[in-house]
C-alpha positions in Angstrom: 0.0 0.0 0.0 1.5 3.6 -0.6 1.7 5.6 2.1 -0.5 8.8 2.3 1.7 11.4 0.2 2.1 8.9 -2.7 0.2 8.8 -5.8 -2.4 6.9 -6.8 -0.8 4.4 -9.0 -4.2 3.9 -10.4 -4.0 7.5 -11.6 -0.4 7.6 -13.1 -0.2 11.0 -14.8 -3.7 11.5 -14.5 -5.1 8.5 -16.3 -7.4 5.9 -13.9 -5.9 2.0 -14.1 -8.6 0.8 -16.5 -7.6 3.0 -19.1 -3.7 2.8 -18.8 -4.7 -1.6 -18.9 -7.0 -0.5 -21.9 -4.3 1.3 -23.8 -1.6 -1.2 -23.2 -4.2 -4.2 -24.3 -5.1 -2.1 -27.4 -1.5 -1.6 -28.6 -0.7 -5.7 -27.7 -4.2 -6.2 -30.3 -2.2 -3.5 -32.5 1.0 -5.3 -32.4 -0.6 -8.7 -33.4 -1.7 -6.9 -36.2 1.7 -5.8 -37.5 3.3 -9.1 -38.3 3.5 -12.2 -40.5 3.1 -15.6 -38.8 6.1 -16.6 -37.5 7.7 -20.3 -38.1 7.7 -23.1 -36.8 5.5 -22.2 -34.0 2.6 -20.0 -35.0 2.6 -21.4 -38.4 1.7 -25.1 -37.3 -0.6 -23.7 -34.6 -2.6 -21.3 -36.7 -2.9 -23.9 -39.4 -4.3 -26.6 -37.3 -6.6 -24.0 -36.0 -7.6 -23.0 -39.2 -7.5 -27.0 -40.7 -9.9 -27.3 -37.6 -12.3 -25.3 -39.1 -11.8 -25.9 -42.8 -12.6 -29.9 -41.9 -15.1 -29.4 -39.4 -13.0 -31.9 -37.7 -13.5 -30.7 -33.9 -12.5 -34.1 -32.5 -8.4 -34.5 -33.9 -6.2 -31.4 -34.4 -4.0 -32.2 -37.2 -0.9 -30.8 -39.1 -0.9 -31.1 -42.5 -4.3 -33.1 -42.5 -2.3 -35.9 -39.9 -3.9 -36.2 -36.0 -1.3 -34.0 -34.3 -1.1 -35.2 -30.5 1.7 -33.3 -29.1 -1.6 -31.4 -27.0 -4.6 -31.4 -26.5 -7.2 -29.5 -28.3 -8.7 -26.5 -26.4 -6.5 -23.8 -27.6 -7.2 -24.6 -31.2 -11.3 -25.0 -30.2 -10.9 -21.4 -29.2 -8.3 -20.2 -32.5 -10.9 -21.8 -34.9 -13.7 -20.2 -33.1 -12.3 -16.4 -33.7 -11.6 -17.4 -37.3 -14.6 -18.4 -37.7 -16.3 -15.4 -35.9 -13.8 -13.0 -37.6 -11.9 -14.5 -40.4 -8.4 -16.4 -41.1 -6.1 -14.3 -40.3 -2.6 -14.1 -37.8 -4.4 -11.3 -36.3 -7.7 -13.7 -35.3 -5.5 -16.4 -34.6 -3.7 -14.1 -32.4 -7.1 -13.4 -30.2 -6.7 -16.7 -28.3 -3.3 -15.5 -27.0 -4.0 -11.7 -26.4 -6.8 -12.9 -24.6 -5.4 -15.4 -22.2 -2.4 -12.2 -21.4 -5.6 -10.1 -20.4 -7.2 -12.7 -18.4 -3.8 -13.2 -16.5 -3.5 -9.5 -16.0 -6.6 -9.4 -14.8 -6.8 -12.5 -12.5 -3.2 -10.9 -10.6 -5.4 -7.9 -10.1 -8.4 -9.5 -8.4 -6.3 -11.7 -6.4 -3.9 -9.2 -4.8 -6.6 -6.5 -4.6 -8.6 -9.4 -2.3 -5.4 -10.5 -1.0 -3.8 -6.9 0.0 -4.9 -3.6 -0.9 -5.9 -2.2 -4.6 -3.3 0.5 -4.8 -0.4 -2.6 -4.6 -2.8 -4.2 -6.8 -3.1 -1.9 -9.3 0.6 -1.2 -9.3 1.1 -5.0 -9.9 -1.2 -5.1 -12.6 0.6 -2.3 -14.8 3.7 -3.6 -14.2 3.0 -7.2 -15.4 0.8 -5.0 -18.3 3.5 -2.9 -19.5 6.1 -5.3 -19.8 7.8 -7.1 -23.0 6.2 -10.5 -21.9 3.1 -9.0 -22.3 3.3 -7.4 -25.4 5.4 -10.3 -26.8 4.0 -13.6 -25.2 0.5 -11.9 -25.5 0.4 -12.1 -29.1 2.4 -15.4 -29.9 0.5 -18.5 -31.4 1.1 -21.4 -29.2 0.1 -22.8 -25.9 2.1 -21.3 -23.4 0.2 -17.6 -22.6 -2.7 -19.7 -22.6 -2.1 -22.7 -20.4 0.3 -20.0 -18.1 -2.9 -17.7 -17.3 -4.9 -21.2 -16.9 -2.2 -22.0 -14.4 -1.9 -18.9 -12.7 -6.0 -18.8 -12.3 -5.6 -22.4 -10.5 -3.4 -21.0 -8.1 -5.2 -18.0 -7.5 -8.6 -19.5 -7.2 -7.5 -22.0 -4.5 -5.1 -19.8 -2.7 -8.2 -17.4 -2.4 -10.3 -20.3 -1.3 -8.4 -21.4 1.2 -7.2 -17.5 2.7 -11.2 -17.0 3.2 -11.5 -18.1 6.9 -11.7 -21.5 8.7 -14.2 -23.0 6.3 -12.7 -22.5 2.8 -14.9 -20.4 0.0 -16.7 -23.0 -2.1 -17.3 -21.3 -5.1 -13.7 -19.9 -5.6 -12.4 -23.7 -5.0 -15.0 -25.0 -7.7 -13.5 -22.7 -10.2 -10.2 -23.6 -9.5 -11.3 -26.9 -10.7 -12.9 -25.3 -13.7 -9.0 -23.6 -15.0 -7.3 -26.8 -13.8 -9.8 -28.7 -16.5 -9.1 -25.9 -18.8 -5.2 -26.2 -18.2 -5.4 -30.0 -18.4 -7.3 -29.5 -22.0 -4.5 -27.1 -23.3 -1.3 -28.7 -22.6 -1.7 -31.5 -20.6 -0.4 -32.7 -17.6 1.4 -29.6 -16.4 -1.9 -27.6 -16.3 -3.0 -29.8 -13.2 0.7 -30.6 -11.6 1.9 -27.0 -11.8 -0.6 -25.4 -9.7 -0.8 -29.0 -7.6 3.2 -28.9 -7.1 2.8 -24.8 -6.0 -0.1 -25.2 -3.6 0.9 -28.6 -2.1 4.6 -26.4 -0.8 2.6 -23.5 0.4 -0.3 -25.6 2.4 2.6 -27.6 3.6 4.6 -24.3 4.5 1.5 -22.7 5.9 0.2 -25.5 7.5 -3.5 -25.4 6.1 -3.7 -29.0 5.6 -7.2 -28.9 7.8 -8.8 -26.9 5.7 -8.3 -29.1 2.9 -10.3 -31.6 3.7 -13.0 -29.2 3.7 -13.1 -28.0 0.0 -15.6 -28.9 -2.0 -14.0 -32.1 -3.6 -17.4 -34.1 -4.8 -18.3 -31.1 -7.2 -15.5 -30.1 -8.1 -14.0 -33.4 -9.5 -17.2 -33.7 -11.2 -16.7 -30.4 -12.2 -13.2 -31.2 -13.5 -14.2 -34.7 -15.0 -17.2 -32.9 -17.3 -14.6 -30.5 -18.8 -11.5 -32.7 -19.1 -12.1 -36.0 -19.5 -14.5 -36.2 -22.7 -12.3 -35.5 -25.4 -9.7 -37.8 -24.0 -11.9 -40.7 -23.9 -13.7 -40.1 -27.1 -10.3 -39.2 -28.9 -8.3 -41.8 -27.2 -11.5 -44.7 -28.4 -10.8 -43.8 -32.2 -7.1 -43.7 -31.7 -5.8 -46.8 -29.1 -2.1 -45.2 -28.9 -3.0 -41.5 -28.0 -3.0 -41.2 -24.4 0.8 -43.2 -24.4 2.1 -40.6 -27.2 0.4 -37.4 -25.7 1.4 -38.2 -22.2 4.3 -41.0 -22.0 6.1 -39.5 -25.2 5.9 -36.1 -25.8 5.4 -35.2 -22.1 7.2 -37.6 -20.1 9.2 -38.3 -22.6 10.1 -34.6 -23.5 10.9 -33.7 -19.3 12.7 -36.2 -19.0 15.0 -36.9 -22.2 17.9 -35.4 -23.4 17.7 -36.5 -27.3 15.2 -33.2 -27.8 16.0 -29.3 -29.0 16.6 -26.4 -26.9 19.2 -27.7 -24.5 20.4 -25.1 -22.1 21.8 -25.2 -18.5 20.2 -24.3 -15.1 21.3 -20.8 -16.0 18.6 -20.3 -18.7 15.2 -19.7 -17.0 16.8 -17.1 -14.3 18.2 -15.2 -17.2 15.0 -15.2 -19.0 13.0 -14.3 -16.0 15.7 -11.7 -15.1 14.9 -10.2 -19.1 11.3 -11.1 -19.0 9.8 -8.4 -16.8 12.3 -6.0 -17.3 12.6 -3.0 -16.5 10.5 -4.2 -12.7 12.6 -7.0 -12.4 15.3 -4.6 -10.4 12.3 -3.6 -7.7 12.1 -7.8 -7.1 15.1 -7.8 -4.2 13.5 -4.6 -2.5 10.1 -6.6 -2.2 10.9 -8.5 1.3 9.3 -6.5 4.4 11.3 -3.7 6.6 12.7 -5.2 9.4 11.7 -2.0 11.8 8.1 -0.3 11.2 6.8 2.1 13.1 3.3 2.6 11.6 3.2 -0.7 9.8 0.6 -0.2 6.5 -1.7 -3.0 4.6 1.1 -3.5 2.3 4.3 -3.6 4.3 2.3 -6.4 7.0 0.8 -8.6 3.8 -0.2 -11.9 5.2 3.7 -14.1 5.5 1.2 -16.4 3.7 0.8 -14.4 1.0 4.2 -13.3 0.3 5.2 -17.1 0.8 2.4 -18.1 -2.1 4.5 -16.0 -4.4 8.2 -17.2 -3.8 7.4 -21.1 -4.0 4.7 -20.0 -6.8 8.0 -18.8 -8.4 10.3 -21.2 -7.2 8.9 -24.2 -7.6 7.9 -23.5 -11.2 11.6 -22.6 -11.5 12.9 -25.7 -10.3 10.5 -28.1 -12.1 11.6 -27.0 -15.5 15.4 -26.1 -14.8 15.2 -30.1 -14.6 14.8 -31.1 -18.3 17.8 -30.5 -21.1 15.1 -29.0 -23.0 14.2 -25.5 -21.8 12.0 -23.2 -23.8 11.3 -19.3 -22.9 7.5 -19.6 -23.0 7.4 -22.9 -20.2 8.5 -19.9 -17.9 5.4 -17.8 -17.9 3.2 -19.6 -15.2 5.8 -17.6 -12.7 4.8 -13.9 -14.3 1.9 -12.8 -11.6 4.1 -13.5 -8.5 6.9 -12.0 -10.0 5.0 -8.9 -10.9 3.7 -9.1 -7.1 7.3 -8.8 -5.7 8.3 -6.3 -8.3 5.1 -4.3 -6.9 6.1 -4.5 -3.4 9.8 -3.9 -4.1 8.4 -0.5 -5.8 6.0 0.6 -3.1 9.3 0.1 -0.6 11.4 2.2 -2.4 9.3 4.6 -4.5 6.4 5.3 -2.1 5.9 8.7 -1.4 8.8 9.9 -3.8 8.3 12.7 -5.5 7.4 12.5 -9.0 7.6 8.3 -8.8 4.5 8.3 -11.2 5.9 9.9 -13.7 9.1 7.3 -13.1 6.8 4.6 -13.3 4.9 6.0 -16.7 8.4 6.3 -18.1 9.9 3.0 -17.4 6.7 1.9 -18.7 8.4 3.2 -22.1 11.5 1.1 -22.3 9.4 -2.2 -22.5 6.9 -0.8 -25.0 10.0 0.7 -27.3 11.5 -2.0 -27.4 8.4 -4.1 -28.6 8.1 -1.9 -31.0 11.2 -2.3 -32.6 11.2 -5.8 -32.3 8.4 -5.7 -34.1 10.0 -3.6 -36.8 12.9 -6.0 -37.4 10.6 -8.9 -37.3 9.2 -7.9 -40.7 11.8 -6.6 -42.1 14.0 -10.1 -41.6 11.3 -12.3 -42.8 13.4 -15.5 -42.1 12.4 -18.5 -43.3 8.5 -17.3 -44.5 7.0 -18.1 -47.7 4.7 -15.1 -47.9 5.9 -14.1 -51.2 5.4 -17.6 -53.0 2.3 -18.6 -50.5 0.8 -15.3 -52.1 1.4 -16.0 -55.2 0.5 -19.6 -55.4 -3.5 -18.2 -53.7 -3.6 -16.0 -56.7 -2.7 -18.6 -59.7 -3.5 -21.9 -58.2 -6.9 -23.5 -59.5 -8.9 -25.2 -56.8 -8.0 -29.2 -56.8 -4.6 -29.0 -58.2 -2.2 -30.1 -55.9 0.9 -28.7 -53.9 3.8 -30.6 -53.4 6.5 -29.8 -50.8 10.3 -31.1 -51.1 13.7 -30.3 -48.9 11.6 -28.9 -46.2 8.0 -28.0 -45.0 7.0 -24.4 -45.3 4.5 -24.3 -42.0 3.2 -20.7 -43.2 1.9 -21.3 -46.6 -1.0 -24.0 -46.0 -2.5 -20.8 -43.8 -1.7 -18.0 -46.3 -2.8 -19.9 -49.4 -5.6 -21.0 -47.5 -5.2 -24.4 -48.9 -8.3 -26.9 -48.8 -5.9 -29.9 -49.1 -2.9 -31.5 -47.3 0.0 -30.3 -48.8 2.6 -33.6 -50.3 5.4 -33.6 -48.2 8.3 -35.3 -50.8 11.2 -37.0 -48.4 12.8 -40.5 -48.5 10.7 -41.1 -45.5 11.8 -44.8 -44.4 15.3 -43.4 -43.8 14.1 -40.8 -42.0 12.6 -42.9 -39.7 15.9 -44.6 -38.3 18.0 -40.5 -38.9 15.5 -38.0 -38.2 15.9 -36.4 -34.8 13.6 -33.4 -33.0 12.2 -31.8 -36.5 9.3 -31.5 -38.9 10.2 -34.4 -40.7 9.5 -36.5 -37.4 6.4 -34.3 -36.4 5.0 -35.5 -39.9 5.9 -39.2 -40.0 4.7 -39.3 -36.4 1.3 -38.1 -37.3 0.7 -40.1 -40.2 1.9 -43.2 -37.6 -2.1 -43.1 -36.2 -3.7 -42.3 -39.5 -1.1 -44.9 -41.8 -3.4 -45.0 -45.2 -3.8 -40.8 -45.2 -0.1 -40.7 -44.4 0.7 -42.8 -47.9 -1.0 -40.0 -49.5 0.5 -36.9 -48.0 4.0 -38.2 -47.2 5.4 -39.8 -50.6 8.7 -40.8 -51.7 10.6 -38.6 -54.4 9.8 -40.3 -57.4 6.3 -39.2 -57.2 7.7 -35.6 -58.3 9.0 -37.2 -61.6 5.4 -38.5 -62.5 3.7 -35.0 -61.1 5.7 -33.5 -63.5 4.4 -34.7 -66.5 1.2 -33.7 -65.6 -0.1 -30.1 -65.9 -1.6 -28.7 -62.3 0.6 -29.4 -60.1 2.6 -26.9 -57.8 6.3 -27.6 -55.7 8.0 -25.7 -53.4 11.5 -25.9 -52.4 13.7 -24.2 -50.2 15.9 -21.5 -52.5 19.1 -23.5 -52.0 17.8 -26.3 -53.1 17.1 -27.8 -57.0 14.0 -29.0 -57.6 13.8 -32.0 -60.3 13.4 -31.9 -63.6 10.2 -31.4 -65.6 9.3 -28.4 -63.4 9.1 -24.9 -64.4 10.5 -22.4 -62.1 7.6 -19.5 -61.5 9.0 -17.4 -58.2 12.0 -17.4 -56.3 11.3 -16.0 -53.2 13.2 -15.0 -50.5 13.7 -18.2 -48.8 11.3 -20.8 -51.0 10.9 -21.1 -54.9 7.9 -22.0 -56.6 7.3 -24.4 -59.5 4.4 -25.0 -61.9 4.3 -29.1 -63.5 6.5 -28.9 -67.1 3.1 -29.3 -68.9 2.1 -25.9 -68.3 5.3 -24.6 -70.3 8.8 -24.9 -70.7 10.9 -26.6 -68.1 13.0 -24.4 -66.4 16.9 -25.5 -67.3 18.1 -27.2 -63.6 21.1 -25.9 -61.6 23.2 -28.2 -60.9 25.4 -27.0 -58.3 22.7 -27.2 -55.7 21.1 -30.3 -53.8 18.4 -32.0 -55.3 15.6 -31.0 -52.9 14.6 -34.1 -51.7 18.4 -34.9 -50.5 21.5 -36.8 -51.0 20.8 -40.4 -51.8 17.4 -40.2 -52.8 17.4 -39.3 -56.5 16.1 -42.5 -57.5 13.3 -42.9 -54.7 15.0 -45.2 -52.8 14.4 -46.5 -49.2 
């Protein structure tokens, strides 16, 4: 709580909270605009989306027209729903994400304003809000904003429950169930054990164990159990061998291994969390109480259990994924609202009743939003590894039914910019791939067609199928630009990192260079296991 000659934070330089959170949330919606899909990521999750709603296929996300079970299905659900509602676009694609940012945002604010007093929770809020995780990880296609504001709601919800008095609050502990359904339905196990590990350390560590037993565990299991469990069961009757590759491979398999991408050291995730929240992250050592107070204030004495939620909250999280070889920045973001807590109280300890500390705060507030904005900038300006320019092209000129072939790589962007109604044909020598291929597309692909075996002889083909395509007019290839596509096809764009070709029957074959790779590899000219 600020002390009586400090600002309002909800009025920093004259503006109430709600509108500062408005702007901030109306520039992250601005941003999201701005930008090309980014690959892999947000062009295989857009494109499932989108494949979700082109096949009216509700039940299996797939990539490429393949079940894709590296997670479960509510985040698509809710991307094919805004496309749907507002068209196929990054931007609606983009909703899903921006929306599960606000909803975190928001839940940090009810919960410490409950918690503690409205001024630290209104400070907490802005910080989180105006950060570069916000207005990054807000508009990012995957799972993690999502699943991480799921996670964080868990938390909060039972926390809040369980801080109510003697007898615990029913309603806030049945909707704790509700997000730990919703968590369980967007990535899987870790949107139940996150918040479980989190609050099973703090009830141990506040000894709250009695009231446990007194939460309202009948209705809420069957709560939990009417959210989660149906798609599981019906999706895991058509396909025997889901539940062991959704949960022993690609989640058990992925914490524990060491054979997957992304390997860093324990360093990683305190350096990202360090960058993540910057520039509040300096206010986080300032956050721990004043040993001598003489007029101690509602936020100087918050509840020890309260201040404890947030450091195992953090903790914990920090631990569990500084375990696996394979660390991403996004597993990180369930640990945002306590972070942004600390970083609040570490500001109302040192700032409170400065002069001018608004107008500090509102220009802090800057550096994160600047540098978004450049980042932003560069991001379309070094279009790495896009096919915008040949996916554009191949919309305008391609008839409907003719199909697109794929070889030396698998552009994830193009099926969702040429709003293609058919799988594209992925071109590899795919039997050796099985025995070489390690953590890459060519594995996500040949894994997928694994549960769907007589659509996967379709869409995944050996290389001689591009001779006969090529005698054959209506047919479309792309290759990556360093590679050289086979003869018979006639070169129509290069693009910046892809080339397209047209079938030879359409008109003269373009002349072959030589001194690059055939695109479908070394070894594999003649189609060849």
């Amino acid at each position: 709580m600020t002390s009586a000659s400090s600002p309002d934070p909800g009025r920093t330089l004259s503006l109430p909270f709600w509108r500062w959170l408005s702007l901030l949330f109306v520039l992250l919606l601005v941003l999201a605009a701005l930008r090309p899909l980014s690959v892999p990521d947000e062009g295989r999750y857009a494109e499932i989306s989108r494949w979700m709603l082109v096949s009216s296929d509700w039940l299996v996300p797939r990539l490429d027209g393949l079940p894709f079970f590296h997670k479960p299905p509510l985040m698509h659900w809710l991307q094919a729903s805004a496309m749907a509602a507002f068209g196929v676009t990054p931007w609606t694609a983009r909703l899903v994400p921006a929306s599960a940012a606000l909803l975190m945002v928001c839940g940090l604010y009810l919960a410490t304003q409950r918690l503690a007093t409205a001024a630290l929770a209104r400070r907490a809020a802005l910080m989180l809000a105006a950060s570069g995780v916000f207005l990054i990880g807000g508009q990012y296609v995957n799972h993690d904003m999502l699943v991480a504001a799921l996670i964080a709601s868990t938390i909060w919800c039972f926390a809040l429950s369980l801080l109510h008095g003697e007898r615990p609050h029913a309603l806030l502990a049945r909707a704790g169930f509700v997000f730990g359904a919703l968590g369980l339905l967007t990535k899987g196990l870790i949107g139940v054990a996150l918040p479980g590990l989190v609050l099973l350390v703090w009830i141990t560590w506040t000894r709250q164990w009695r009231k446990v037993a007194r939460l309202p565990w009948v209705s809420g299991l069957l709560l939990f159990a009417l959210l989660a469990l149906p798609w599981f069961v019906l999706a895991g009757e058509r396909y025997p061998g889901l539940w062991n590759y959704l949960f022993g491979v690609q989640q058990f398999g992925r914490y524990t291994g060491t054979v997957f991408n992304n390997r860093h050291g324990h360093w990683f995730y305190p350096a990202v969390l360090a960058v993540m929240l910057l520039p509040w992250t300096f206010f986080i050592p300032f956050s721990a109480p004043a040993r001598k107070q003489s007029a101690p204030s509602a936020t100087t004495t918050i509840a020890s259990q309260v201040r404890s939620l947030c450091w195992i909250w953090l903790l914990a999280i920090l631990v569990f994924f500084s375990i696996p070889a394979s660390k991403l920045a996004g597993y990180i973001l369930p640990v945002l609202p306590p972070l942004a807590l600390l970083a609040a109280l570490g500001w109302e300890r040192v700032m409170a009743g400065r002069r001018h500390a608004e107008r500090w705060f509102a220009l802090l507030a800057l550096i994160p939003v600047g540098g978004v904005l450049l980042l932003t900038v560069e991001t379309n300006l070094n279009q790495r590894r896009l096919s915008l320019d040949v996916a554009t092209t191949l919309a305008a000129e391609r008839q409907a039914g003719e199909p697109v072939y794929a070889c030396g790589g698998y552009p994830y962007d193009l099926p969702f910019v040429a709003r293609l109604q058919q799988p594209v044909i992925v071109v590899q020598n795919w039997p050796s791939l099985r025995t070489s291929a390690r953590d890459n597309w060519q594995r996500e692909l040949f894994e997928a067609g694994d549960f769907e075996p007589d659509a996967a002889r379709a869409i995944l083909q050996k290389p001689g199928q591009l001779q006969a395509a090529a005698q054959h007019g209506g047919a479309w290839l792309v290759t990556p630009v360093n590679t050289s596509a086979p003869p018979g096809w006639k070169k129509v764009q290069q693009g910046r990192v892809w080339n397209l070709y047209t079938s030879g029957a359409k008109g003269p074959v373009t002349a072959q260079d030589e001194s690059l790779p055939r695109c479908y590899g070394h070894g594999d000219e003649q189609g060849k296991p």
